[in-house]
Residue, then its C-alpha position, 0 to 999 in steps of 0.5 A: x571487493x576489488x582484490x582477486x583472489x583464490x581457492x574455492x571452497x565448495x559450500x552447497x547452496x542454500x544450505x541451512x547446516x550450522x557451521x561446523x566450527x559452532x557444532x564442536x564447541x558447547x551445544x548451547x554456546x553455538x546455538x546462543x552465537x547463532x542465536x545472537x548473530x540472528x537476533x542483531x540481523x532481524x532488528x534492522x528495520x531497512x535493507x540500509x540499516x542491515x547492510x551497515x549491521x552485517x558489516x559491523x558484525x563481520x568485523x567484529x566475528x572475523x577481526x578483518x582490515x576490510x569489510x564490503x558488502x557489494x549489490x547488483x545495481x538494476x540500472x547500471x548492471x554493475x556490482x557496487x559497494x552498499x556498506x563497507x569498513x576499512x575502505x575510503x570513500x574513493x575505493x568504494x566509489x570506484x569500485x563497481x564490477x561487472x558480473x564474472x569480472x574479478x573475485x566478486x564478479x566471478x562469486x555472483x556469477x558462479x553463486x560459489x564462495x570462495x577462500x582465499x589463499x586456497x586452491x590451485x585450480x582457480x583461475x591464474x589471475x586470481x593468483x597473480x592479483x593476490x599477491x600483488x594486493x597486499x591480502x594475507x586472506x579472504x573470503x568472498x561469499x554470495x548473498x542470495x534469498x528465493x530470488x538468486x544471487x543478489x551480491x557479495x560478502x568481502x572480507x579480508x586481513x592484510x596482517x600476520x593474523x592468522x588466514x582465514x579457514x573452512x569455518x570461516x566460511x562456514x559462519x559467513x555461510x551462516x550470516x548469509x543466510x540470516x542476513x537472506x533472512x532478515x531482507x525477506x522480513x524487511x520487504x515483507x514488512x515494506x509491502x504490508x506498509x505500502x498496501x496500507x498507504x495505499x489503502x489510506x491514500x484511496x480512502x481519501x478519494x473513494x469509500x473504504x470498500x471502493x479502495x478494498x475493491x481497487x486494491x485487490x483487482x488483478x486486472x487493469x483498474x481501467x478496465x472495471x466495471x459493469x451493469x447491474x440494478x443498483x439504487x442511487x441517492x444524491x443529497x444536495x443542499x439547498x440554499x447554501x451558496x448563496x449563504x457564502x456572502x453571509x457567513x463566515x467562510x471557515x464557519x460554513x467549512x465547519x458546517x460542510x465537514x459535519x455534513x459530509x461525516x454524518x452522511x458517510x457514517x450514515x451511508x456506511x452504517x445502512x450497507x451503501x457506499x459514498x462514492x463521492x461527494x459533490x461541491x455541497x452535497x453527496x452520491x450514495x450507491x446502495x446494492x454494490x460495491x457491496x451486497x445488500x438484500x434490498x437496495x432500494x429500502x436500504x437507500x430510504x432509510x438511510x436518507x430518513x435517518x440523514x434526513x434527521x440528523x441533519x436537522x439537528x445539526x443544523x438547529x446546533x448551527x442556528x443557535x450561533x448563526x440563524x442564517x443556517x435556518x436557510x439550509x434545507x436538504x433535498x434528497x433524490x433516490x433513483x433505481x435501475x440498471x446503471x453501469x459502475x465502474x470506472x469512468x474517465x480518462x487513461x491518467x485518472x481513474x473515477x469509480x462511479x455510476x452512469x446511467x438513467x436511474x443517476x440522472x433521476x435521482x441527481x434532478x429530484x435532489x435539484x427539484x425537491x423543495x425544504x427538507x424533502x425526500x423524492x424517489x421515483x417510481x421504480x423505488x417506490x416498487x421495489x420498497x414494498x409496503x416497507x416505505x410510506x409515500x405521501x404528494x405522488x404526482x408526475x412532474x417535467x424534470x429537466x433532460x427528460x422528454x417526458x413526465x415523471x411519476x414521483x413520489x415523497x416520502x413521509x417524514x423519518x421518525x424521531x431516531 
């Protein structure tokens, strides 16, 4: 509001009073008005909407010639018009205050309403300014929420109709406190939205679980990670690059995704973690990020039950295309002290595992032969009698100086 203006009327802030002129008419009238007011303020669903709302009801509570709703612009440091009625686009363009300059300036700064004509001891420019602006009355009254202060409320007559009065302000006074009300639901609602989206947008990336981690940390996501004994499963598929000559590129596509959905639901459903997927094939962590009583057994068996059906979708595809006969799956599964964490630069961030046990596993998936399970020796150890084994041999894995004791696990049953 670029009008200055004049007597302040001392409002306590933040009080939470009914206005005194809904007090002295009909209980039920005053409560159904406020009710009323409070219903239309808490519909708007952005601070935008709200702020075109508040000025739509300002106008039509108070029969004014000019409405405004000013906010404290972060970068320019200035007050500035967000909504307004009765103004052109030039006056609202132009009109931007500094904090403790004018009518408004002085509102924000003081976080005190004030009503204008009124008292004499306001500054005198207020006075002066007044008179020359063609404003027959006002009232101009700060918006605030938990925060402060965090603009003003403008409004005027230029007519005879009557100056506004100390219930005036009072209802603005009640407005104000809806309207603090409403922004706080807004952005309480916005902030539940982003935490959605975000949670969304990581789940593209990592597993369900790895996004819940992330998303609840309270330190630099940079910065997590740790060393625990975990077991790891890679499942990599055999022979299907070089089927990429052979068949249908939206076909092998199709393959790939049902693939990549039955190891998720598969991984999930046996308390691992599908950390990512790899080209054509998988990494499952199983003992973080989320607990489970015996990590090695857990990742076994849910590569029998991959495994198996991964056959069957696999005799699906052959029925169209015989050529998916070729594909085998070669499953590796390795256990020990790994780190977990994230492993990668200051611009991207990879939740991932890093260690021996990793490497193992990724070097069985490479060598196993046909549809074949390999675990190493600390897995069969910690499997207990719980996992039948079968073809235990040492074998020379790539990277590792010296032999490997593997060993296979037998064949899943039916279901």
């Amino acid at each position: 509001m670029k009008v200055k203006g004049k007597v302040e009327k001392n409002v306590a802030p933040g009080s939470q009073t009914l206005p005194p002129e809904l007090s002295e008419k009909s209980g039920i009238g005053a409560l159904l008005q406020v009710y009323r007011l409070g219903s239309r303020l808490l519909e708007a669903d952005s601070e935008a909407g709200l702020n075109d709302l508040l000025v739509e009801v300002m106008s039509s509570e108070f029969d004014t010639s000019t409405v405004s709703i000013m906010v404290l612009n972060e970068q320019s440091g200035m007050l500035e018009i967000v909504a307004s009625r009765g103004l052109t686009d030039e006056q609202v363009a132009s009109c931007r205050v500094h904090p403790g300059e004018c009518v408004s300036g002085w509102v924000y700064t003081h976080n005190r309403p004030l009503l204008l004509p009124g008292d004499a001891s306001l500054p005198h420019d207020f006075t002066s300014t007044l008179s020359n602006s063609g404003i027959s009355s006002a009232i101009c009254f700060p918006m605030r929420n938990r925060e402060g202060v965090t603009g003003v409320i403008n409004i005027s007559r230029s007519d005879e109709a009557p100056v506004y009065g100390d219930r005036d302000v009072d209802l603005v006074s009640t407005l104000s406190q809806l309207t603090a009300m409403a922004i706080d639901n807004i952005r309480l609602n916005e902030k539940h939205g982003e935490a959605v989206r975000i949670k969304t947008l990581f789940e593209q990336f990592v597993s369900s679980d790895v996004a819940r981690l992330l998303i609840n940390q309270k330190r630099d996501l940079h910065e997590i990670g740790t060393i625990e004994d975990l077991t790891v499963v890679f499942a990599d598929l055999r022979n299907f690059t070089s089927l990429v000559q052979s068949i249908e590129l939206q076909k092998l596509r199709s393959f790939l995704d049902d693939f990549f959905t039955l190891t998720a639901e598969e991984a999930q459903r046996g308390g691992g973690t599908l950390n990512k997927f790899l080209g054509d094939g998988v990494l499952i962590i199983f003992g973080a990020p989320l607990h489970h009583a015996n990590p090695a057994v857990g990742a076994v068996r849910a590569a029998q039950r991959i495994h198996f059906l991964f056959k069957r979708l696999r005799d699906r595809y052959c029925r169209e295309n015989r050529l998916f006969g070729e594909i085998s799956l070669g499953v590796g599964i390795g256990s020990g002290d790994v780190f977990i964490g994230n492993v990668g630069s200051a611009k991207r961030f990879d939740y991932t595992v890093v260690g021996v046990p990793v490497n193992l596993a990724q070097r069985l998936a490479s060598y196993a032969t046909g549809d074949t399970i390999l675990i190493t020796d600390a897995v069969k150890r910690e499997s207990g009698s719980e996992i039948r084994t079968i073809n235990t041999g040492n074998i020379m894995l790539k990277g590792f100086s010296d032999q490997v004791q593997i060993h296979e696990v037998a064949d899943p049953p039916g279901e």
